[in-house]
C-alpha positions in Angstrom: 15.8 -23.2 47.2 16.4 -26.2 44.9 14.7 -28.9 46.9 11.7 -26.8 48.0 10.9 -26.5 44.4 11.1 -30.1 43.4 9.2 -31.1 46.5 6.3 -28.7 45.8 3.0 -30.0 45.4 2.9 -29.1 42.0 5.3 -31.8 41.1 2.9 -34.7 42.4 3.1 -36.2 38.8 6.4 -36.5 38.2 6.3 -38.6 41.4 3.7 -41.0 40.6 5.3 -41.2 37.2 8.6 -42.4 38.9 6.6 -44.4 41.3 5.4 -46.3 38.2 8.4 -46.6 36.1 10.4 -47.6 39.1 9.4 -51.4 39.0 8.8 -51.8 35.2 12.2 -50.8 34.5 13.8 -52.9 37.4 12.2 -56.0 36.2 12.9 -55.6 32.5 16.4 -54.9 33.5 16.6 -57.8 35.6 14.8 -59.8 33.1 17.5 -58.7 30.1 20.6 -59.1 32.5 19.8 -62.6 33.3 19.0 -63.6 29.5 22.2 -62.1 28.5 20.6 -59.1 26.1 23.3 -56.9 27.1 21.7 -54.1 24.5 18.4 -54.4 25.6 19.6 -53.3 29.0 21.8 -50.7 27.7 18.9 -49.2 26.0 16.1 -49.6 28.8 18.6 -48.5 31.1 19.0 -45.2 29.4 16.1 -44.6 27.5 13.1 -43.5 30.0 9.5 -43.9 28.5 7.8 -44.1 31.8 7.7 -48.5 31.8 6.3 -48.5 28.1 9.5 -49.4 26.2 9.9 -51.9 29.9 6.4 -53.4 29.3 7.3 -54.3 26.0 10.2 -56.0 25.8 8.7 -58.0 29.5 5.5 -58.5 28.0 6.2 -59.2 24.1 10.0 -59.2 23.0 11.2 -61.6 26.0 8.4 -63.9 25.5 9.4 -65.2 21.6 10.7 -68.1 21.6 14.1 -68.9 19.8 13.1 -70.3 16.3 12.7 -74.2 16.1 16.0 -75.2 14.6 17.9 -73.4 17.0 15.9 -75.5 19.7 16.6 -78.9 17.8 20.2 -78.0 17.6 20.4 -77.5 21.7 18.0 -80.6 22.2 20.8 -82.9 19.5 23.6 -80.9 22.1 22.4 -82.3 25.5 20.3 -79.6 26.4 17.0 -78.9 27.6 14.5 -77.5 25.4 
C-alpha cells in the first residue's frame, strides 16, 4: 500500500529533510508576514529548497536596513527610527 511505502525505512531522509525545513520556513514566513513582504511569502511559501532560500532571506535579506533617507523621512514624520 501507499503509506507502507512512504513510511519505509528507506525514506529516513526525506524525513529529517522535512524535520529541518519545517522551522526555517515557519520562521521566515512568520518573519515576511509580519514585515508586510507579501511576495517574499508567496515565494518561500511555494518554493521548497530545504530552509536555504528560508535562511537567506532570515539571515541576510530581512536584516538590511531601509536606506537612510527613507529613515530621515519617518524620523521628520513622528516616527521612530
Amino acid at each position: 500500500m501507499l503509506s507502507e511505502a512512504f513510511f519505509s525505512p528507506g525514506n529516513w531522509i526525506i524525513w529529517l529533510a522535512i524535520l529541518w525545513s519545517l522551522p526555517w520556513k515557519g520562521m521566515a514566513l512568520w518573519k515576511s508576514a509580519k514585515r508586510g513582504k507579501v511576495w517574499w511569502f508567496i515565494a518561500l511559501f511555494l518554493i521548497n529548497t530545504v530552509g536555504l532560500l528560508d535562511m537567506v532571506y532570515l539571515f541576510i535579506i530581512s536584516e538590511r536596513r531601509r536606506p537612510i533617507a527613507s529613515r530621515k523621512n519617518r524620523n521628520q514624520n513622528g516616527g521612530a527610527a
